[in-house]
Biotite code that builds the C-alpha atoms (Angstrom):
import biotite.structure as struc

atoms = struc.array([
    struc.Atom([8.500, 5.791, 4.493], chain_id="A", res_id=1, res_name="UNK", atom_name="CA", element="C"),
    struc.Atom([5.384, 7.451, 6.220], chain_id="A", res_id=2, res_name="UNK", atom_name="CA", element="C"),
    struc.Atom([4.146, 8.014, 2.825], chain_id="A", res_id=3, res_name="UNK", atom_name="CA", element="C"),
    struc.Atom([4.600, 4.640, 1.480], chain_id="A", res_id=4, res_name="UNK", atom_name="CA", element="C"),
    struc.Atom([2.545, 3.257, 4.450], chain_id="A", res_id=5, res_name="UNK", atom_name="CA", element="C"),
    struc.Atom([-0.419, 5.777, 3.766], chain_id="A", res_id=6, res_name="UNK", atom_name="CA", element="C"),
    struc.Atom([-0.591, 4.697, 0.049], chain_id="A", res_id=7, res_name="UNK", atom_name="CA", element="C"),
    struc.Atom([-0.905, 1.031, 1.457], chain_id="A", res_id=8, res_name="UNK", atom_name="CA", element="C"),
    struc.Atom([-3.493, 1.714, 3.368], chain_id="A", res_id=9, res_name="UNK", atom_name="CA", element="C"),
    struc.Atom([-4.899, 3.959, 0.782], chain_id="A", res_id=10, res_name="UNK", atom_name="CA", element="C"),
    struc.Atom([-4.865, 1.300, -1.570], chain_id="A", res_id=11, res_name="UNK", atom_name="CA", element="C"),
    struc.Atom([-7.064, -0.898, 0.797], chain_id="A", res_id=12, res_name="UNK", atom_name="CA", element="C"),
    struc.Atom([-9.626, 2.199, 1.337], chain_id="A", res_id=13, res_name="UNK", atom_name="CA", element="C"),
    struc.Atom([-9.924, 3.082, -1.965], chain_id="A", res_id=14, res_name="UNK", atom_name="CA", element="C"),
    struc.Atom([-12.877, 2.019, -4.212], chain_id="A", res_id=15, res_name="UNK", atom_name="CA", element="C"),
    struc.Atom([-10.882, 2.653, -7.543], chain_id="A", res_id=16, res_name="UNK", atom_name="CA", element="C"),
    struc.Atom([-9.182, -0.240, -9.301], chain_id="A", res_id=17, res_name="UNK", atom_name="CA", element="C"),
    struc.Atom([-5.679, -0.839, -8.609], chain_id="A", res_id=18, res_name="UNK", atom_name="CA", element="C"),
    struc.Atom([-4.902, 0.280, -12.043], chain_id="A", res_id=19, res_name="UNK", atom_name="CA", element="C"),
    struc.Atom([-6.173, 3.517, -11.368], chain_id="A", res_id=20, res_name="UNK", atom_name="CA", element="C"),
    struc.Atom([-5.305, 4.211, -7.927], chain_id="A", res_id=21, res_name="UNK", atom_name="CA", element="C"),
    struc.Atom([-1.667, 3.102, -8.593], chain_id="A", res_id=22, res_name="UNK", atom_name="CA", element="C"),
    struc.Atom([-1.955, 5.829, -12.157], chain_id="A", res_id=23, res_name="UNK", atom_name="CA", element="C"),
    struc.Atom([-2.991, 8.033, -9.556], chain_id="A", res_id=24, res_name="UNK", atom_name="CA", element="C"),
    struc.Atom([0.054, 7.706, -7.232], chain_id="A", res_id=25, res_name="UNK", atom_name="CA", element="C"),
    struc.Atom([2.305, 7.488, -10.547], chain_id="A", res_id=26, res_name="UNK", atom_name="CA", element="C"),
    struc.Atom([3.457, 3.731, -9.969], chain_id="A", res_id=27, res_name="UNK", atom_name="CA", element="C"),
    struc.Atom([2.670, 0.758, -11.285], chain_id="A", res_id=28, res_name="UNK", atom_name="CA", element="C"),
    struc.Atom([0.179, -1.611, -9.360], chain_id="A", res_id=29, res_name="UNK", atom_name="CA", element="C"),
    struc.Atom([2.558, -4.154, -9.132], chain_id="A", res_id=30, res_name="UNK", atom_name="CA", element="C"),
    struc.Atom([4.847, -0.993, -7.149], chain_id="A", res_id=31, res_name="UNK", atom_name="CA", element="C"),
    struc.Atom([1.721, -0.973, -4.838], chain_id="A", res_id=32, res_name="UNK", atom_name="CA", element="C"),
    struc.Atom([1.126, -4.721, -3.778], chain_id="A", res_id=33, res_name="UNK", atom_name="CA", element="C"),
    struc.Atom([5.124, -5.187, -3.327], chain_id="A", res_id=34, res_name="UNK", atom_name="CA", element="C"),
    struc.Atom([4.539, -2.119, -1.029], chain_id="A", res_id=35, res_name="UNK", atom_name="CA", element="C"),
    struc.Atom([1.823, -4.542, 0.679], chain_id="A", res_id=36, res_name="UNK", atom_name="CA", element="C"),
    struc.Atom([3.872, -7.188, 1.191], chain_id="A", res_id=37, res_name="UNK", atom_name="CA", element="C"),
    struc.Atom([6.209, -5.149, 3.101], chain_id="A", res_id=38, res_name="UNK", atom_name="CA", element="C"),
    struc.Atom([3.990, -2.967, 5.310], chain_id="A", res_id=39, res_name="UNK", atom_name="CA", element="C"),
    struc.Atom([0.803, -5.266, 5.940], chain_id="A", res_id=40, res_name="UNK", atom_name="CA", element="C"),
    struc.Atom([0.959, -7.525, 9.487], chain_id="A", res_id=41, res_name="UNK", atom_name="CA", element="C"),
    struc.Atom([-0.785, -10.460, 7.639], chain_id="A", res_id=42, res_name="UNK", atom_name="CA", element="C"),
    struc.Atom([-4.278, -11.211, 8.050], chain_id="A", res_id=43, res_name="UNK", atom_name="CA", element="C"),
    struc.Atom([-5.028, -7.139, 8.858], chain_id="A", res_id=44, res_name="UNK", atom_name="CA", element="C"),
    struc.Atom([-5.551, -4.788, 6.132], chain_id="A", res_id=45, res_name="UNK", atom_name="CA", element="C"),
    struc.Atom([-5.834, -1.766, 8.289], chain_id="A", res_id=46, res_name="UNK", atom_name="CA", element="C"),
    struc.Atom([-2.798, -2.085, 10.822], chain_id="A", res_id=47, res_name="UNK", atom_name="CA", element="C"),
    struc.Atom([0.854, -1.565, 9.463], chain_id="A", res_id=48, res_name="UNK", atom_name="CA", element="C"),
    struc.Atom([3.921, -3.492, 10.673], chain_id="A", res_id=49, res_name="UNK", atom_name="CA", element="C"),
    struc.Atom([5.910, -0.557, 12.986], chain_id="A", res_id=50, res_name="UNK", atom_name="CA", element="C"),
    struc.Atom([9.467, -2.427, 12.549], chain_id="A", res_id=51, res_name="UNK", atom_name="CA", element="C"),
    struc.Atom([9.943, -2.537, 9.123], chain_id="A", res_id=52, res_name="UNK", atom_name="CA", element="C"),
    struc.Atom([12.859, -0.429, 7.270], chain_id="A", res_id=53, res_name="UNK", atom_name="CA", element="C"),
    struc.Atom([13.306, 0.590, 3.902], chain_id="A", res_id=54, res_name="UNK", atom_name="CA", element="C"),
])
């Protein structure tokens, strides 16, 4: 799970495409933003949701 979270906040770091950065990771970018949506506290880009489980 810790390295799901890194990618997500990789993803928001990163000044590649999503394309690319997700062909980097070997997942699809739509693999990435669904990985968002569970580990982003909306509104903040940079600070992860602690209480979510896989």
């Amino acid at each position: 799970m810790m390295i799901l979270k890194n990618a997500v906040k990789l993803s928001y770091a990163t000044t590649k495409t999503m394309k690319d950065f997700a062909a980097d990771l070997g997942v699809s970018p739509g693999l990435i933003y669904s990985w968002r949506k569970i580990y982003t506290d909306t509104g903040d880009k940079t600070k992860l949701t602690s209480s979510t489980n896989l």
